[in-house]
Every structure is written in structure tokens, then in C-alpha cells.
C-alpha positions in Angstrom: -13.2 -8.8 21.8 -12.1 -10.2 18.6 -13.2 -7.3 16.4 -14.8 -3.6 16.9 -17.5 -1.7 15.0 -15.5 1.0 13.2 -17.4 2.2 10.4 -21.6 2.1 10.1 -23.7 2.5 6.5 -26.8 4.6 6.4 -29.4 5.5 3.9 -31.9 7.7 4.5 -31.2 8.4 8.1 -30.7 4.6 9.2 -28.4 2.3 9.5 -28.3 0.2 6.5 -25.3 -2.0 7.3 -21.9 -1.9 9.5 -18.3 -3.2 9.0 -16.1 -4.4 11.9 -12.5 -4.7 12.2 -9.1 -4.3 13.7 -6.4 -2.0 14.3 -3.7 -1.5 15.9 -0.9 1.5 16.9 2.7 0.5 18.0 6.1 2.2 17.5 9.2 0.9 16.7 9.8 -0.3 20.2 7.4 -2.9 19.9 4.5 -1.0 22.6 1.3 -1.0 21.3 0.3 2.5 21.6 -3.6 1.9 20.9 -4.9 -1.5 19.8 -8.7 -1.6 18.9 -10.0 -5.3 18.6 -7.4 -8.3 18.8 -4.3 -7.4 16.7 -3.2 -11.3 17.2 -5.3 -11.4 14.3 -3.5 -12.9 11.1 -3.2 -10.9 7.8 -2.3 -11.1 4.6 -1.3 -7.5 4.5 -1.5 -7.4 0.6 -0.6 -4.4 -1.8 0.2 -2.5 2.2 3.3 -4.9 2.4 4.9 -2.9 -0.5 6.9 -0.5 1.3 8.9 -2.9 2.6 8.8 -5.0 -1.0 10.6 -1.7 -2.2 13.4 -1.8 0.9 14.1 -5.1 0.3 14.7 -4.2 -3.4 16.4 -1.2 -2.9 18.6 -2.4 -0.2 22.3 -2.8 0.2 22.6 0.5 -2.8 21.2 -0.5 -5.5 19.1 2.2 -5.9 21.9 3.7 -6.1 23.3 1.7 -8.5 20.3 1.7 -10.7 20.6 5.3 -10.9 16.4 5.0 -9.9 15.3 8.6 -9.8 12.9 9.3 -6.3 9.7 9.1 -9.0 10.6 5.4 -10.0 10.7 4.5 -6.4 7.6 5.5 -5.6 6.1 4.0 -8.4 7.5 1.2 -6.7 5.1 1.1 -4.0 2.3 2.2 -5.9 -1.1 0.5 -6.7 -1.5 2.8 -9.2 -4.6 3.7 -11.4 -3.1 3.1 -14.5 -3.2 7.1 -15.4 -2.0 8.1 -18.5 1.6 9.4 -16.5 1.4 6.0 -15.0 1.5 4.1 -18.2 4.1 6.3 -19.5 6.2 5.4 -16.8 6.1 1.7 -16.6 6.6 1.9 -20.7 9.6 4.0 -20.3 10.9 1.9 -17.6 10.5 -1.4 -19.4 12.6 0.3 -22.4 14.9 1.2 -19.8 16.0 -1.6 -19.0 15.8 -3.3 -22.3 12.3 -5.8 -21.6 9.0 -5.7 -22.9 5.6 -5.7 -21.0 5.6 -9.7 -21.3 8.5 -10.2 -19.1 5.5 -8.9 -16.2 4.6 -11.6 -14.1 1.4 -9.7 -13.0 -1.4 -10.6 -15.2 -3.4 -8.3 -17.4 -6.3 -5.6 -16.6 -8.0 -2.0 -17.5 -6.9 1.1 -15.7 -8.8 1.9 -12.0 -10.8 5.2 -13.8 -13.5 5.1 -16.2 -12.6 7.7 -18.3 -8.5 5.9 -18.6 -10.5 2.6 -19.2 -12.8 3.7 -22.4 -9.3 5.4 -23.9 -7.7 1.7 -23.2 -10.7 -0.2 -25.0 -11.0 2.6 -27.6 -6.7 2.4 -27.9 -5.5 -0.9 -27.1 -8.3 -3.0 -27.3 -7.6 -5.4 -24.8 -6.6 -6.0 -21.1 -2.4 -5.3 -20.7 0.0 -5.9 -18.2 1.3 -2.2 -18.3 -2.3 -1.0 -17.1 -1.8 -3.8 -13.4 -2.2 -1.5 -10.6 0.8 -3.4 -9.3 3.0 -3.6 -12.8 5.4 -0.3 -11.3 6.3 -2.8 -8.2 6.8 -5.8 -10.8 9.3 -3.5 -13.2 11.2 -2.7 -9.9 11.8 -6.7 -9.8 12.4 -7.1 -12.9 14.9 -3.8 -12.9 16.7 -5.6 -9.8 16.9 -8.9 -11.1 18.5 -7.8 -14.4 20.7 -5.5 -12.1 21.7 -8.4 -10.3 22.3 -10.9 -13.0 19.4 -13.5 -11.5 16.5 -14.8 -13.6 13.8 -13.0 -15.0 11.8 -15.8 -15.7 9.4 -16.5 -12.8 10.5 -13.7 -10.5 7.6 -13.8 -8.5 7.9 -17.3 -7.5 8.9 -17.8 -3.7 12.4 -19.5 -4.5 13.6 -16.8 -6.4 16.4 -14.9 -4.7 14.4 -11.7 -4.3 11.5 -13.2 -2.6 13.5 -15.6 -0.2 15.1 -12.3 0.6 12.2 -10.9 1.0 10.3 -13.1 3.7 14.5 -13.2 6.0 13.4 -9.4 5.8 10.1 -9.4 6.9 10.9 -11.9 9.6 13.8 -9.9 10.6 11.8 -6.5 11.0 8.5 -8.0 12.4 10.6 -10.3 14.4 8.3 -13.2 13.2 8.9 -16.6 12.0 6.4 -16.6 8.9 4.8 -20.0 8.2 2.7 -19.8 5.4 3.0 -18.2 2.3 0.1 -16.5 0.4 0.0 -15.7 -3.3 -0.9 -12.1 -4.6 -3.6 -11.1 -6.6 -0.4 -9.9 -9.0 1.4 -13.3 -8.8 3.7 -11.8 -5.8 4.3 -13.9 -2.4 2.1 -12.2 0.2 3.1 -13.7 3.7 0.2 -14.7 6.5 1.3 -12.5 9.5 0.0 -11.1 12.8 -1.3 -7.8 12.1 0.4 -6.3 15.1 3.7 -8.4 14.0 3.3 -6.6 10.4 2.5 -3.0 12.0 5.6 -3.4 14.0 8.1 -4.5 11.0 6.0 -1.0 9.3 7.0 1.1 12.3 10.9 0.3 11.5 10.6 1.7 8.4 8.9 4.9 10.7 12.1 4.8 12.5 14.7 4.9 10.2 17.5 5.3 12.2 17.3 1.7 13.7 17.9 -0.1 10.2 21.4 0.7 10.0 23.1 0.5 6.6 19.6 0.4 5.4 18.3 4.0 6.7 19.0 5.9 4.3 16.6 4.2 1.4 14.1 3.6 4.2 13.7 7.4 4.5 14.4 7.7 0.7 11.4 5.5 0.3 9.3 7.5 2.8 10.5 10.8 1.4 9.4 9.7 -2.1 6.3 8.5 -1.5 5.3 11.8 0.3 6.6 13.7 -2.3 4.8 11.9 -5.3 1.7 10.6 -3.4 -0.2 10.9 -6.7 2.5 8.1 -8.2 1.8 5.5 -5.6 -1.9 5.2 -6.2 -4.0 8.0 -8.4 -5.3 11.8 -8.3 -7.8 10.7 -6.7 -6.7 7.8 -4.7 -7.9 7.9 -1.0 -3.8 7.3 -0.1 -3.0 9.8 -2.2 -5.4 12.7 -0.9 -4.7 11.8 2.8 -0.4 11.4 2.7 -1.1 15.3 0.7 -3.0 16.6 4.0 -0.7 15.5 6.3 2.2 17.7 4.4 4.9 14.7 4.1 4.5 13.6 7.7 2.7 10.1 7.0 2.4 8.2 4.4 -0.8 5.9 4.0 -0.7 2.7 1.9 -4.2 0.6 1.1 -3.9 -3.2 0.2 -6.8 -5.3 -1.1 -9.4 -7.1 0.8 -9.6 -3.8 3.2 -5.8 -3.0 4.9 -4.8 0.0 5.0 -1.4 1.1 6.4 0.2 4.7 8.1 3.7 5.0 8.6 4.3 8.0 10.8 8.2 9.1 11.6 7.6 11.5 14.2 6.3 8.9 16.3 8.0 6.1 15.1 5.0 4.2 14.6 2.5 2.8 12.1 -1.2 2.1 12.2 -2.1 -1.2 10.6 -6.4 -1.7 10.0 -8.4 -4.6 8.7 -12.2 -4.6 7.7 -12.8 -8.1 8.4 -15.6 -8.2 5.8 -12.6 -7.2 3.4 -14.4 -3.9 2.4 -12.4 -1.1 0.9 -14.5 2.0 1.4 -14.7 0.7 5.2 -10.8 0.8 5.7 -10.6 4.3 3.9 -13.1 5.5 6.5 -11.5 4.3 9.4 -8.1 4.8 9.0 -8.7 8.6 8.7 -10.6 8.0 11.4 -7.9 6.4 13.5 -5.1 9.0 12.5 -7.7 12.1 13.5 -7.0 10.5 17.6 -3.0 11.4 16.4 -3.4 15.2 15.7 -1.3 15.6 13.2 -3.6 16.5 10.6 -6.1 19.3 10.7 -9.1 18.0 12.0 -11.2 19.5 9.7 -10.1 18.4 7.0 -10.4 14.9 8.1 -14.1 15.1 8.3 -15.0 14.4 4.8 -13.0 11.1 5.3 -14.8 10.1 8.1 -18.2 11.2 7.3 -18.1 9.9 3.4 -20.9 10.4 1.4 -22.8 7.9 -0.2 -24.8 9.1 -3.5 -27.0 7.8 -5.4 -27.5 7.3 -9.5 -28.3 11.0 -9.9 -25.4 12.5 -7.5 -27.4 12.9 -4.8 -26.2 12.5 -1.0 -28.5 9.7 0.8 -26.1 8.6 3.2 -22.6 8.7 4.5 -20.0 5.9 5.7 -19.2 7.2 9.4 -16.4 6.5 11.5 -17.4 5.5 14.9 -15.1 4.9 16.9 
């Protein structure tokens, strides 16, 4: 079977529509733990891939170096709402390093919340590059770049140094000759990859031990991502609210067009899901879901997460997005 039935719609008591998908569980050993669906599937992994966008930035000391506090890195990773504490970071760290929000390569947009949006219209006026969910992970390029003398201009291309590096990375940890080349809703390269080939290059990162000379910013980046989980999407990001309840044990990571990532150290392993329809609220359902069969968060907690409510124009509850599987 291609894909599986992991999260149903209802309304009223029926079942108003479904999403299918894949997922799949394998440690850094390359055994698939669990695999629901085909995970030969290809993938784009999108804004999920940014973990490992941060380890290849950080590598070889130059976090170090850049004297990047454990705040900056997680911002790294973030597809942030565009908060008020997220804007004041990207400014500060623009000013930082002496560049301005034009050097960003991601385009312009409104913060993720309604009530940060009408400030930015009310404020600013128009759409800026400071508010892109993604502008913390393009100041870390551009931070890296200056730090290492290469070219600002057109960063985000793939035949800068940093992205070349990049994709030998990826195809180092996944063990996986990539062949084609996406581009990212924020300008970034986003490689084409076998979703069990990009869970596997995730779980090295869950086992940092194995990267050698590169452990200790792998678990830097874990350790700051648990610790700021608010930084690397919003208050009220569904990553955000389910890295808190697993108390720094996992940290979850969505990316567009419904992935959603778990990196999990004491197993070594990380869960990888797609919603084939591309549907966010359906991979937000199922990987808490998918993690509740791991037991290492309280249960009950989960249950909101798999049994979401759906509400209508007056707050009411008229349905719920259920896990199924």
C-alpha cells in the first residue's frame, strides 16, 4: 500500500473528509522501526530539512566562532511566527553583523498571528522580509557567509559554497545520491529525497555520538531547540506546544505542504510523516498520533492533539480531526 488513512474530518457526527499519508520510524542504524505506507515515497522535506540546514552551518566551530548564543541557533531552525521577540531578534541580528533586511534572500510577508499582522499593517505598512517565517534561518546564512568571507549576494543559489555543502551533507547522512534539486518557498535549495532516506539522515542527528567532530553542535542544536521551542516556531505553534510536553526529550519540526519531523535521542531515531494531500492540520494530528505508540509523552496529554477540535464561526466545537491509526 502506497499510502494509509491517518487522520479523518467530521462534522456533526460524520465523516466529512479524510487525509492519507506516510510515515516512517528508523533509528540511526538504518532499521525501520515502524513504517506506515511506502516510505520509498519521494519528498521534498521543506522547512523539516532545517535542522540539518543549521548543522551544516554550524559545523566545523563556527558557532563557536560566531560567538552564536543557544537562542540564535534555534532561531535558526525556526519557522517562526514573526512575534514581536521574533522580529526583535532577526533585527538585532542583522545589526549584528552589520546588513540590513535587503541582503535576505527570502521574499517578503505578514507575521503567522492576526493580532502581529494588524500591528505590522498598522506599523509598517507593507509586507518585510524580517516578518519571513524562515528570515532567522536566512540571517544564519548570511552570518556564516560574512564569517567566512564568501558572497552575500545570492546565497541561496545552489552553487554557492553553503548550499553545495549543504546537499555533500545530506547525501552523506542519508546516504543518498540526490538528483534533483527543488527550490523553497523562501528561495532556499530543498532537495527531492526518499522519505525514509531523509528520516534516516534526521536520526543521525538523534544519535549524536556517530557524527564525530560534529557531535557536539548536533546536540547543541537539539539542546537549543528544546530549550527555546517557542523560538523555532510561535506560542502557539503545534511544534512548539508538543517538543514542551515531551520535557526536552524530542524535538518536532513541521515543513510546508504537510511534513512534519521528530527527532528522538533516546532512541536514536526520527519519525518523518507526509499528508499526501499536503494538508497541515492533518500532519499536526498524526504525528502526535504516531509519537503516543512511543510512550514517552503522557498520554493524556496527547489527546487533544489527536482528537483536534474543529469550530465553527462562533467558537463552537462541531467536529474534531482524529488520528486513526
Amino acid at each position: 500500500m502506497q499510502t494509509v488513512k491517518m487522520v479523518e474530518v467530521t462534522r456533526s457526527g460524520e465523516i466529512e473528509s479524510f487525509h492519507q499519508g506516510v510515515a516512517v520510524l528508523i533509528n540511526s542504524s538504518g532499521e525501520i522501526l515502524r513504517e506506515w505506507g511506502d516510505s520509498e515515497k519521494l519528498i521534498y522535506p521543506r522547512s523539516a530539512l532545517k535542522p540539518i540546514q543549521s548543522l551544516n552551518l554550524y559545523k566545523d566551530g563556527i558557532a563557536e566562532g560566531l560567538n552564536i548564543s543557544d537562542e540564535y541557533i534555534a532561531l535558526t531552525t525556526a519557522s517562526h511566527h514573526s512575534e514581536s521577540f521574533h522580529q526583535k531578534m532577526v533585527i538585532e541580528w542583522l545589526e549584528k553583523i552589520n546588513l540590513n533586511e535587503g541582503s535576505l534572500c527570502c521574499g517578503p510577508d505578514w507575521p503567522w498571528n492576526l493580532e502581529d499582522k494588524f500591528e505590522a499593517k498598522i506599523n509598517s505598512k507593507i509586507k518585510r522580509r524580517i516578518f519571513h517565517n524562515c528570515s532567522g534561518k536566512h540571517c544564519g546564512h548570511l552570518a556564516v557567509s560574512k564569517y567566512r568571507d564568501l558572497p552575500i549576494k545570492n546565497y541561496n543559489l545552489n552553487n554557492h559554497t553553503i548550499q553545495k555543502e549543504l546537499i555533500s551533507l545530506i547525501e552523506h547522512l542519508a546516504e543518498y545520491k540526490i538528483k534533483n534539486i527543488g527550490i523553497d518557498g523562501c528561495t532556499l535549495p530543498n532537495p527531492l529525497i526518499p522519505m525514509k532516506k531523509f528520516a534516516y539522515a534526521m536520526s543521525q542527528i538523534a544519535d549524536y555520538n556517530k557524527l564525530n567532530e560534529n557531535s557536539d553542535i548536533a546536540k547543541r542544536i537539539f539542546e537549543s531547540c528544546t530549550k527555546f521551542p517557542e523560538l523555532t516556531g510561535g506560542t502557539n505553534s503545534i511544534n512548539c506546544a508538543l517538543t514542551k510536553l515531551s520535557k526536552g526529550k524530542i524535538f518536532f519540526k513541521n515543513g510546508a505542504e504537510g511534513v512534519f519531523v521528530a527527532i528522538i535521542p533516546e532512541k536514536k531515531a526520527a519519525l518523518v510523516v507526509k499528508i499526501d494531500d499536503g494538508a497541515s492540520r492533518a500532519a499536526e494530528v498524526a504525528i502526535a498520533g504516531l509519537i503516543s505508540e512511543l510512550n514517552i509523552i503522557d498520554e493524556e496529554k496527547l489527546q487533544k492533539f489527536k482528537k483536534s477540535p474543529v469550530k465553527n464561526s462562533v467558537d463552537q466545537i462541531i467536529g474534531y480531526l482524529n488520528f486513526l491509526l
